[in-house]
DRENKELO-462696 format. One record per atom (N, C-alpha, C): residue in one letter; x, y, z. Coordinates in Angstrom, 1 decimal, decimal comma, padded with zeros to 4 digits. Layout:
// residues N
lumtor	c1	c2	c3
A	X	Y	Z
...
This chain:
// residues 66
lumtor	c1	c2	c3
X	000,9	-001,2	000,0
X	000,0	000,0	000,0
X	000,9	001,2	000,0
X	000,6	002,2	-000,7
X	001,2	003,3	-001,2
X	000,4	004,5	-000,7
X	000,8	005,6	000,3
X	000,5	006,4	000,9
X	-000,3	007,7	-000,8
X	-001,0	008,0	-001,3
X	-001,3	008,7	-002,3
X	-002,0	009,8	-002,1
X	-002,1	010,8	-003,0
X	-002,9	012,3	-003,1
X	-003,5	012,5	-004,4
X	-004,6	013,0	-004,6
X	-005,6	012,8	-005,8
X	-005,0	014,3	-005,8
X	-006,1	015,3	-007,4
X	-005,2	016,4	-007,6
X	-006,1	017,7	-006,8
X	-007,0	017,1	-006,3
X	-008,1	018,1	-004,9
X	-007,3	017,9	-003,7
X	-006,1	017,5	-003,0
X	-005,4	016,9	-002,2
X	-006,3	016,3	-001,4
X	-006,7	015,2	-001,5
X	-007,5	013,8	-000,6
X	-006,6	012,9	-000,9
X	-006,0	012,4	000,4
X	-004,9	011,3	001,5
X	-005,9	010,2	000,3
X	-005,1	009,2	000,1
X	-005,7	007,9	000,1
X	-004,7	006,8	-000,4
X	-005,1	005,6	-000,4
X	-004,0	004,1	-000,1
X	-004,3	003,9	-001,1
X	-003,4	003,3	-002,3
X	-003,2	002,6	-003,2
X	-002,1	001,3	-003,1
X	-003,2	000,1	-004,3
X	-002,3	-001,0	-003,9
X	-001,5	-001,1	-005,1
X	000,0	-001,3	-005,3
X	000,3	-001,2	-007,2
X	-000,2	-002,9	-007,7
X	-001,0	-002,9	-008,5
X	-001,4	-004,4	-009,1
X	-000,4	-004,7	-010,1
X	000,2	-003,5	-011,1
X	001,7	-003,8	-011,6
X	002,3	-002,9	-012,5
X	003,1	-003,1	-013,0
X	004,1	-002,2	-013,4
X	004,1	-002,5	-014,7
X	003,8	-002,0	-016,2
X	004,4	-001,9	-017,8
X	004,6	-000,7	-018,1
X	005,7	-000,9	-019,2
X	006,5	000,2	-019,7
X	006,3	001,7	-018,7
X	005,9	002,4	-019,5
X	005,2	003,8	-018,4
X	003,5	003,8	-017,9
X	003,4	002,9	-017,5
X	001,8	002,5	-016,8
X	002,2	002,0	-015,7
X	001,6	002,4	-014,5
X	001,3	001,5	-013,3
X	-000,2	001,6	-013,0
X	-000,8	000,1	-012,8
X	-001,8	000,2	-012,7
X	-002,0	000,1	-010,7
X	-003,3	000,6	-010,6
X	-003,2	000,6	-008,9
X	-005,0	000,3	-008,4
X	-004,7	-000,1	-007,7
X	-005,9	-000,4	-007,0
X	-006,5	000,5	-005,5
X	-007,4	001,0	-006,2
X	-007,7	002,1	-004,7
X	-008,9	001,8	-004,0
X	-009,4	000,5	-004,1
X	-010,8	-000,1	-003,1
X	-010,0	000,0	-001,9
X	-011,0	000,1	-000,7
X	-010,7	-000,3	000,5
X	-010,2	-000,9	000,7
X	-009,3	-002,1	001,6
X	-009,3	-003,5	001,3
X	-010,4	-004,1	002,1
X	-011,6	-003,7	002,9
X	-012,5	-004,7	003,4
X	-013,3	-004,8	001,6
X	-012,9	-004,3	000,8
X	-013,9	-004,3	000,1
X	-014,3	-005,1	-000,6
X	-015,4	-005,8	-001,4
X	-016,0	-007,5	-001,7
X	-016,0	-008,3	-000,6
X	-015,5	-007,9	000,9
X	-016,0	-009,1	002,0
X	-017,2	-008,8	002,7
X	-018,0	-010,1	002,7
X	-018,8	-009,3	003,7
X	-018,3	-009,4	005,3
X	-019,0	-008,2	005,5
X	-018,8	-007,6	006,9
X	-020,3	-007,7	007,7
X	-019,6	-008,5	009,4
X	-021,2	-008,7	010,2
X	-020,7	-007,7	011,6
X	-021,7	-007,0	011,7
X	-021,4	-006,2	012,8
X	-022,8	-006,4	013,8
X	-022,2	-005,9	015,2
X	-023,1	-006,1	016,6
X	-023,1	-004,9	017,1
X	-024,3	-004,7	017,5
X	-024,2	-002,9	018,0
X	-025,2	-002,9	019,2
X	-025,8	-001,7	020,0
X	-026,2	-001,9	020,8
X	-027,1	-000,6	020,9
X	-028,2	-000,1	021,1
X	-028,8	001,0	021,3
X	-028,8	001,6	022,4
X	-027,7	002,8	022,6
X	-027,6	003,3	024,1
X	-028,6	004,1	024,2
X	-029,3	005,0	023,6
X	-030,0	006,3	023,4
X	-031,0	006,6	022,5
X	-031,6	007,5	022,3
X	-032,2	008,1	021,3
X	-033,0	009,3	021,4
X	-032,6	010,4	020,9
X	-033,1	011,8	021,2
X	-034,0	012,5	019,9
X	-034,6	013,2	020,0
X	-034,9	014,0	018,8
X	-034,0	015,0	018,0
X	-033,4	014,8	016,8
X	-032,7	015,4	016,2
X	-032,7	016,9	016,3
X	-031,5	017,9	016,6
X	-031,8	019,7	016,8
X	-032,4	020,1	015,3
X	-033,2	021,4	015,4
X	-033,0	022,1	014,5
X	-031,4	021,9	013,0
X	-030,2	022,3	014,2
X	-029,1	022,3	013,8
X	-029,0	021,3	012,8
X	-029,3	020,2	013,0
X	-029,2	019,1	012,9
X	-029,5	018,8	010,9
X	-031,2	019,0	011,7
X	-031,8	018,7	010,4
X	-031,5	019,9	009,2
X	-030,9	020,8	009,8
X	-030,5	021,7	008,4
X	-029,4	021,2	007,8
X	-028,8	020,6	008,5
X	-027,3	020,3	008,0
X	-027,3	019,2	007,6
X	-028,7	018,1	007,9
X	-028,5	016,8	007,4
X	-027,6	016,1	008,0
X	-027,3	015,7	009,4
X	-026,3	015,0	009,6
X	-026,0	015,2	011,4
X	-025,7	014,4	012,3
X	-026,1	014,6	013,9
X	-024,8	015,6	014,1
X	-025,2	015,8	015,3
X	-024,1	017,0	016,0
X	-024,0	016,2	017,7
X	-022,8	015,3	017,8
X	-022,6	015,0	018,7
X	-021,3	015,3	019,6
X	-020,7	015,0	020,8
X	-019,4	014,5	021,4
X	-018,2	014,8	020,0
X	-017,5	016,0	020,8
X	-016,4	016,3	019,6
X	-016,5	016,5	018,2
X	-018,2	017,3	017,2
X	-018,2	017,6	016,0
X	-017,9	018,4	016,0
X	-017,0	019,2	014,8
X	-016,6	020,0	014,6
X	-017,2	021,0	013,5
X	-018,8	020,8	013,0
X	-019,1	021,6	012,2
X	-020,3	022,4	013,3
């Protein structure tokens, strides 16, 4: 995995699949990605979403920064 930068600078991992003449081809899936994944969770809460919230589309919890 190869540390990479798209040309908007967004961080992301590439895997090199291989190398011809002046081509490298690279792979930038996740790597969980094609497996399936089983998760367990637990319901601690539930509140009514703020104002804030619903204008922005998205919660405002513990350490958000918008």
């Amino acid at each position: 995995m190869l540390p990479m930068m798209d040309n908007q600078g967004n961080h992301l991992q590439g895997k090199v699949l291989g190398v011809e003449n002046d081509t490298v081809r690279m792979d930038f899936n996740h790597p969980m990605s094609g497996k399936t994944l089983h998760f367990t969770g637990e319901i601690v809460g539930v509140r009514e979403a703020t104002e804030e919230e619903l204008s922005h589309g998205h919660i405002h919890g513990d350490g958000c920064d918008h």
